[in-house]
C-alpha positions in Angstrom: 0.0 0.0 0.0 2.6 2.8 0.6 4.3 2.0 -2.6 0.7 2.1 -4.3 0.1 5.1 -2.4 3.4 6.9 -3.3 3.2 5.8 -7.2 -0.7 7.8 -7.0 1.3 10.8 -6.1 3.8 10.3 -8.8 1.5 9.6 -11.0 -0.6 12.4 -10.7 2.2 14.7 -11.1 3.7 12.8 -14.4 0.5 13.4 -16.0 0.3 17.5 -14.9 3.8 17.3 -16.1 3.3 15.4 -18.8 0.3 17.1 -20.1 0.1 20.6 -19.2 -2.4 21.5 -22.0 -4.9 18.9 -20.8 -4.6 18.6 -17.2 -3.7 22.3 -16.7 -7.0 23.7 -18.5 -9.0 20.6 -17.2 -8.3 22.3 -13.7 -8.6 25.8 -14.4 -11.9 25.2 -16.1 -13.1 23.0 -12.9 -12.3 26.4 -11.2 -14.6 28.7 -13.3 -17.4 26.6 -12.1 -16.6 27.8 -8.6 -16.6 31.4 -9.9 -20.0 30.6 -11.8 -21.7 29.4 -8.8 -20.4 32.1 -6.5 -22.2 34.5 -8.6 -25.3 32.9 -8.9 -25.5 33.2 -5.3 -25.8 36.4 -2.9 -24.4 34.6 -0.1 -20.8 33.7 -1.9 -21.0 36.6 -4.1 -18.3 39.2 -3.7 -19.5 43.0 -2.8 -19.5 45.1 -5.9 -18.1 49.0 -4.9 -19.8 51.7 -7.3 -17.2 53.7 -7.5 -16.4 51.8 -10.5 -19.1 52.0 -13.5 -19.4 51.2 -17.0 -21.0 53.7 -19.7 -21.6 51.8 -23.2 -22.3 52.5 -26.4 -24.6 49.6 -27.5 -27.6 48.8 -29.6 -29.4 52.1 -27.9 -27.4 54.5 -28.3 -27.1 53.9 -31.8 -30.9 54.2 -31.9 -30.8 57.2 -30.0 -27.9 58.8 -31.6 -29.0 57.6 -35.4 -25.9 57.7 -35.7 -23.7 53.8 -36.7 -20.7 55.2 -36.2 -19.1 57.7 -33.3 -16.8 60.6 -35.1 -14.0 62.7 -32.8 -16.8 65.2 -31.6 -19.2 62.9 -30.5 -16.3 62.1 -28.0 -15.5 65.4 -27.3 -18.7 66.8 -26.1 -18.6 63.6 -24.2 -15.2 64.2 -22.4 -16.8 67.9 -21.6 -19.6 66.4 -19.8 -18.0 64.6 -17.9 -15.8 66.7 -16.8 -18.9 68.5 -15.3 -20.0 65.6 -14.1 -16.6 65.8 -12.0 -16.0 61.9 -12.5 -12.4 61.1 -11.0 -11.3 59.6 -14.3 -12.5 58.9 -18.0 -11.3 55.8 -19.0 -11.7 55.2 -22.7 -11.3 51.6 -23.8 -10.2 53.3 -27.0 -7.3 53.5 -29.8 -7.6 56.5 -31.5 -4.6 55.8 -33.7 -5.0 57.9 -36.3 -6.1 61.9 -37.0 -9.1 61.6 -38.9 -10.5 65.8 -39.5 -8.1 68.8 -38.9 -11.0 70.4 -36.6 -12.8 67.6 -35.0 -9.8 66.6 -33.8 -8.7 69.8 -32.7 -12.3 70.0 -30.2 -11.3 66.9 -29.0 -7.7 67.7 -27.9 -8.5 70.4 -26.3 -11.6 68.6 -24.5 -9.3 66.5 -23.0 -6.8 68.8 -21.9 -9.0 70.7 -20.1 -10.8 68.0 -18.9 -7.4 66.2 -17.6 -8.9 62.8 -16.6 -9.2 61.0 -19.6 -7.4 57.9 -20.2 -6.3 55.9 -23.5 -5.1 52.6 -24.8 -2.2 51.2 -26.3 -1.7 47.7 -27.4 1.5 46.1 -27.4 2.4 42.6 -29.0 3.2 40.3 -25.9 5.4 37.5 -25.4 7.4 35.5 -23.0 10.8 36.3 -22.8 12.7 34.6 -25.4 9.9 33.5 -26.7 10.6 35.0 -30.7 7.7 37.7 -31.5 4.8 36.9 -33.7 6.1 39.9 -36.1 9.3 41.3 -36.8 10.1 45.1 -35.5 9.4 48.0 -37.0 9.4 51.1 -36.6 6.3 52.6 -34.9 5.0 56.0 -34.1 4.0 55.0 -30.7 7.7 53.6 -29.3 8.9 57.2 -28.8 5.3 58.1 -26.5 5.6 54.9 -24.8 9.5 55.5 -24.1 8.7 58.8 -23.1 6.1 58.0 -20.1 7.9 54.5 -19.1 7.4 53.3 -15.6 11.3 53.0 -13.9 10.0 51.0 -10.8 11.7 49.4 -7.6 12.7 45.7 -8.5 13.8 43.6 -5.3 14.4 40.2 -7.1 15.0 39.2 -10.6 12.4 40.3 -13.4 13.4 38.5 -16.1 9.9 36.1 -16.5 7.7 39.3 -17.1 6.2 39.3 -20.7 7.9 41.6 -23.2 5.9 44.6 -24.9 7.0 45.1 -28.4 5.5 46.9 -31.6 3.5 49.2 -29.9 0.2 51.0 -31.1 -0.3 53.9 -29.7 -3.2 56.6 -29.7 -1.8 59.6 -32.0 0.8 61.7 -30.0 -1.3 65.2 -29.7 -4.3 63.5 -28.5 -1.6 61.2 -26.0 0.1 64.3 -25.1 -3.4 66.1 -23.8 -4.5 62.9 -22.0 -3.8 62.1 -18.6 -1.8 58.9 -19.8 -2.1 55.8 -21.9 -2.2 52.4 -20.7 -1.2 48.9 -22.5 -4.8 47.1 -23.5 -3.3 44.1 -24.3 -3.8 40.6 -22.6 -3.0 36.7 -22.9 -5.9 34.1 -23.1 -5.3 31.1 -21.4 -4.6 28.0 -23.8 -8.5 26.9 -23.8 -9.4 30.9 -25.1 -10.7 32.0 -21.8 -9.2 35.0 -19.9 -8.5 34.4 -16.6 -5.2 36.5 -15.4 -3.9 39.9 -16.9 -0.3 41.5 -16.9 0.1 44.0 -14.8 3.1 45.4 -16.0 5.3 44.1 -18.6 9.0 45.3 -19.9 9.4 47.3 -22.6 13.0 47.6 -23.3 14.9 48.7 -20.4 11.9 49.9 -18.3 8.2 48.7 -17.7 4.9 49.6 -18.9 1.6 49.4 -17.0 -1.8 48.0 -17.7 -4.4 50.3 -18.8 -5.9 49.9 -15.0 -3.0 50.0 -12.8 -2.4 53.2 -14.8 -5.5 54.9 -13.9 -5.7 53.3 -9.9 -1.9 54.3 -9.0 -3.1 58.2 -9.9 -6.2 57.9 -8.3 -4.0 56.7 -5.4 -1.8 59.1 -5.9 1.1 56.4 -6.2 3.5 57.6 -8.5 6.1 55.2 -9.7 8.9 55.6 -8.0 6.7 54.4 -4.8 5.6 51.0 -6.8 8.2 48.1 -5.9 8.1 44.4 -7.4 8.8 41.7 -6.5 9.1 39.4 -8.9 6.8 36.1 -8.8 5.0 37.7 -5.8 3.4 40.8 -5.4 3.4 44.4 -6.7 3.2 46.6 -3.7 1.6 50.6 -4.4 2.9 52.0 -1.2 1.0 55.0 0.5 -1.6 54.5 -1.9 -4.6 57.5 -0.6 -7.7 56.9 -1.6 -10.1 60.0 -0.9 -11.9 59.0 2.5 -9.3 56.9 3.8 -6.3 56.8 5.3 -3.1 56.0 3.9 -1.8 52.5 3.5 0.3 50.1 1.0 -1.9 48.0 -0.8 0.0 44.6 -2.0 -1.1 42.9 -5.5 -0.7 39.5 -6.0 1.0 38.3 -9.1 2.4 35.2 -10.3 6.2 34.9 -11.7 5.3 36.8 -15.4 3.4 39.3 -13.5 -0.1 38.2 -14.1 -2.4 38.5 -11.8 -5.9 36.2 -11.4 -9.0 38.6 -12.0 -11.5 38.1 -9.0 -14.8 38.7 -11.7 -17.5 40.1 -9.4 -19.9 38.3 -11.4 -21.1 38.4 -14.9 -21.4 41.6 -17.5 -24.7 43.3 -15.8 -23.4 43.1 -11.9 -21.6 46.4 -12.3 -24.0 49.6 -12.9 -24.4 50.5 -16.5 -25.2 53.9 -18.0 -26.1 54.5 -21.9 -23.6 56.6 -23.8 -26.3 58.4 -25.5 -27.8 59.5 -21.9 -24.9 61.8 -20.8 -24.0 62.8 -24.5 -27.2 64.5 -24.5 -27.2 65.8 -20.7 -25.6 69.1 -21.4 -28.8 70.1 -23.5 -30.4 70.6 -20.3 -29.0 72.0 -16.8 -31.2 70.3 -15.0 -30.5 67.0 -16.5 -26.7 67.4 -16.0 -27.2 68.2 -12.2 -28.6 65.1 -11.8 -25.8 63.2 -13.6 -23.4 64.8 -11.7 -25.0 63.8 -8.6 -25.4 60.2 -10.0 -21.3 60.2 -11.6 -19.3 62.5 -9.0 -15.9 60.8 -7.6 -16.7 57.8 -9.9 -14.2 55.9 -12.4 -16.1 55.6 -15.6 -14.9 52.8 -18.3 -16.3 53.9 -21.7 -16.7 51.2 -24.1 -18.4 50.2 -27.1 -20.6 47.2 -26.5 -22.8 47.3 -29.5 -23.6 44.1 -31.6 -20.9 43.4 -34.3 -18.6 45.0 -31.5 -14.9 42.3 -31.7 -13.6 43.2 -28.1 -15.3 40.2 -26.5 -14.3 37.0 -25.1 -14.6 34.0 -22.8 -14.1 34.6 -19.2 -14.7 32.5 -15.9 -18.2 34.2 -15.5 -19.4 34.1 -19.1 -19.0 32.7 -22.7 -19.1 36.2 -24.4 -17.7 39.2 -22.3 -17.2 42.7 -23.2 -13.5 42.9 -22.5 -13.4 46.8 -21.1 -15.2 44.8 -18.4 -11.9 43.2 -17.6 -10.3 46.8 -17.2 -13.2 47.1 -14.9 -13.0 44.3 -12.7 -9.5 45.0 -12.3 -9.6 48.7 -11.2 -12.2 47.0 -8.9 -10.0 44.7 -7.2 -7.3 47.0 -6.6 -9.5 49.5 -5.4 -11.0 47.2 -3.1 -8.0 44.5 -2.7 -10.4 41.8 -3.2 -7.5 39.6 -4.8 -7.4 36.1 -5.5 -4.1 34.0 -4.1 -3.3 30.7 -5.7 -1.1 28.5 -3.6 2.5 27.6 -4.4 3.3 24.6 -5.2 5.3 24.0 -1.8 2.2 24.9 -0.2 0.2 22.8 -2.6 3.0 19.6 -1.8 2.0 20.5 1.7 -1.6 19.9 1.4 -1.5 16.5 -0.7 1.0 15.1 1.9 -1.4 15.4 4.3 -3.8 13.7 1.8 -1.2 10.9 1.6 -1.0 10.3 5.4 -4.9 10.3 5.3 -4.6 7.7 2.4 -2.1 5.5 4.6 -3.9 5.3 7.9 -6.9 4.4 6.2 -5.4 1.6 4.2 -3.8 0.2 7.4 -6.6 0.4 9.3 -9.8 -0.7 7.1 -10.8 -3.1 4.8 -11.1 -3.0 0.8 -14.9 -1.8 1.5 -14.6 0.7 4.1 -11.0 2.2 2.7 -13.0 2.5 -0.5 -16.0 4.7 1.5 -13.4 6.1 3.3 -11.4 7.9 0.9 -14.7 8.7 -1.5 -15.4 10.5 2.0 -11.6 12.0 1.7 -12.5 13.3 -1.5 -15.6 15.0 -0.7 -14.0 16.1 2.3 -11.4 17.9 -0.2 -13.9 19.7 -2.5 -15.3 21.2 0.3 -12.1 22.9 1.7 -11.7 24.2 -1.9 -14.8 25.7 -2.1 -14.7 27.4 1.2 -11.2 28.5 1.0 -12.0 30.2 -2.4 -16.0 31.3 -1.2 -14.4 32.4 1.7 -10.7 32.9 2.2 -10.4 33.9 -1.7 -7.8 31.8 -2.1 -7.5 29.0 -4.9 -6.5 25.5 -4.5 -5.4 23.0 -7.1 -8.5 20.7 -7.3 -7.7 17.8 -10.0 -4.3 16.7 -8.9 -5.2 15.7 -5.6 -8.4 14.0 -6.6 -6.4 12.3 -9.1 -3.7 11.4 -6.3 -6.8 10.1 -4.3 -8.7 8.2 -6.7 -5.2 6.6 -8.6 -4.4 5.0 -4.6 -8.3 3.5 -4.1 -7.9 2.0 -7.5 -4.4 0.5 -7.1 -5.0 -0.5 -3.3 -8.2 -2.0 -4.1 -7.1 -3.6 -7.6 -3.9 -4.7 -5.1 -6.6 -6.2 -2.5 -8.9 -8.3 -4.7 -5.5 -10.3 -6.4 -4.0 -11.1 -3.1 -7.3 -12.0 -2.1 -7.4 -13.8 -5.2 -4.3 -15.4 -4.6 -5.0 -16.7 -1.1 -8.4 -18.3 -2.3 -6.3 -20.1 -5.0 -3.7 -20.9 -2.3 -6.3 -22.4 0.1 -8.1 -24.4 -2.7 -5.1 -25.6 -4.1 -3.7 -26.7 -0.2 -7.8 -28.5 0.3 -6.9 -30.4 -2.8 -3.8 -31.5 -1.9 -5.1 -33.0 1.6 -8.4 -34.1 0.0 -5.8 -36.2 -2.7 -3.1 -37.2 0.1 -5.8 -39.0 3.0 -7.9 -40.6 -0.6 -4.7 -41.8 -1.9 
């Protein structure tokens, strides 16, 4: 039994090892059913803070607007009202890459530097280091913007796992230039297509860049870079990060070795509040109507996004099939704002918790019987799927769920299998010994 026992642990691993792509997504996609059915229940279902909101641009604003397509002043008279909404930051999930109209763009430019909370996207091409790049380099308009507002960060341990930012697009340089700052848009699915984790930061040359979100929560912090440390594998840390009502503190951000961190999704697209575009686009034809946004929007972090049908920004996520990815951004700036993080064990504290199971395992096949070792560890099991669940409904924190089953399940099956043939063995012993005397005393 304890070599049974042992080859179940080995085995287990081998086949993780073995076959990342299979066993790997097998487990994260047993995890997403945990996040499905903690938000499908209000019990388990994490708090949602409003200070982070969504406006879209969707089927009803199109309708409204009669109007397919939105053109530079459309976002201009936008980025005025709120502004006098007095929002605490415009974030458009947005490229403008281009100048389209000498004067449209002009009203927009200057919207924004007055306004001087409105936020834009970049998107770099990601890879792992040494990892060769889908493209080769050339030479792009936005490398001198993004070398110019670089991130030169404390780094306490090695940094070389981060992914590397190359060929960046960049919104056009006036319109960058009048914004509060651009942040990277770009993310890596997970090998099954969903999106589970985003890069916080990634390296860009000799310096890093930020994701769109840590952008716009270390300046509503007030957490310039020079007071962001990494450490590499482990945690980003914003120190003395303010937010308005509360006191000062450092707030510590999870991240795993190529600075990913796991997006806690407080549930699916509608549990954030939603506004229509087309509502506060029109709200400055009326005072009274604008008061009333303003009351609604003040001191809130508004994510502007188009949503509408036909829209391409969408894609598979723990909580749904087809998510609006600006709701990413948005459940990011959530959990920093909040530090609601998810924490996946290591795998020295995952080694910890199966060899525990494994002393379960072996006092239960010393001290029972093939029937009762068999109820015993289906109970060991269950057991086990419970602690996951509460640790992640609960303590936030993820646990590695196949492996272990698979260690549990791979030592029943042996020890039993093991069992019945000695069994086996001894009826055919004891048979063959009753034959033998039965043949010796009738001979």
């Amino acid at each position: 039994p304890i070599v049974l026992i042992l080859s179940a642990f080995f085995a287990a691993h081998l086949c993780f090892w073995l076959l990342p792509n299979v066993f790997e997504i097998w487990n994260s996609q047993t995890i997403d059913q945990l996040f499905i059915l903690r938000s499908r229940s209000e019990n388990f279902r994490p708090d949602y803070d409003p200070t982070v909101v969504h406006l879209d641009f969707n089927n009803t604003s199109i309708e409204r607007l009669k109007n397919l397509y939105l053109n530079r002043l459309h976002f201009a008279q936008l980025v005025r009202n709120l502004k006098s909404m007095q929002v605490a930051a415009q974030v458009y999930d947005f490229i403008f890459a281009a100048k389209i109209n000498a004067q449209d763009d002009l009203e927009l430019i200057q919207a924004v530097k007055e306004a001087g909370n409105a936020y834009f996207g970049l998107a770099l091409e990601l890879h792992k280091p040494g990892e060769p790049g889908n493209r080769k380099k050339v030479a792009s308009r936005g490398r001198s913007y993004v070398l110019q507002t670089k991130w030169d960060i404390g780094v306490d341990a090695a940094a070389d796992k981060l992914y590397v930012g190359e060929n960046p697009l960049s919104t056009y340089a006036e319109l960058a230039n009048a914004s509060r700052a651009l942040g990277s848009l770009s993310v890596k699915f997970d090998p099954d297509g969903v999106l589970r984790r985003v890069p916080l930061l990634v390296r860009y040359e000799d310096a890093f860049y930020p994701l769109l979100p840590l952008r716009v929560v270390c300046d509503y912090f007030q957490v310039p870079p020079e007071k962001i440390t990494l450490k590499a594998g482990r945690s980003i840390i914003l120190k003395d990060a303010k937010r308005p009502g509360f006191e000062p503190r450092d707030i510590t951000i999870p991240i795993d070795r190529h600075g990913d961190m796991i997006v806690n999704y407080v549930g699916p697209w509608g549990r954030m509040h939603h506004y229509n575009f087309a509502d506060i686009l029109r709200a400055s034809d009326d005072r009274d109507e604008l008061e009333i946004w303003s009351e609604e929007l003040k001191g809130k972090i508004v994510i502007i996004s188009d949503v509408s049908t036909g829209s391409t920004d969408v894609g598979p996520v723990p909580t749904d099939s087809n998510f609006p990815l600006s709701g990413v951004h948005a459940n990011v700036i959530h959990n920093i704002l909040n530090e609601s993080f998810l924490r996946e064990l290591s795998d020295r504290q995952m080694l910890l918790i199966e060899a525990v199971l494994l002393a379960a395992l072996f006092l239960l096949s010393f001290r029972f019987s093939s029937l009762a070792f068999s109820f015993g560890t289906v109970f060991l099991a269950a057991a086990y799927i419970v602690a996951v669940m509460m640790s992640f409904f609960y303590g936030q924190v993820i646990l590695n769920i196949v492996r272990p089953l698979l260690i549990i399940v791979f030592a029943m099956i042996g020890i039993v299998v093991y069992r019945y043939i000695m069994e086996e063995k001894e009826k055919m012993e004891s048979l063959r010994q009753r034959d033998f005397v039965r043949h010796t005393f009738g001979r």
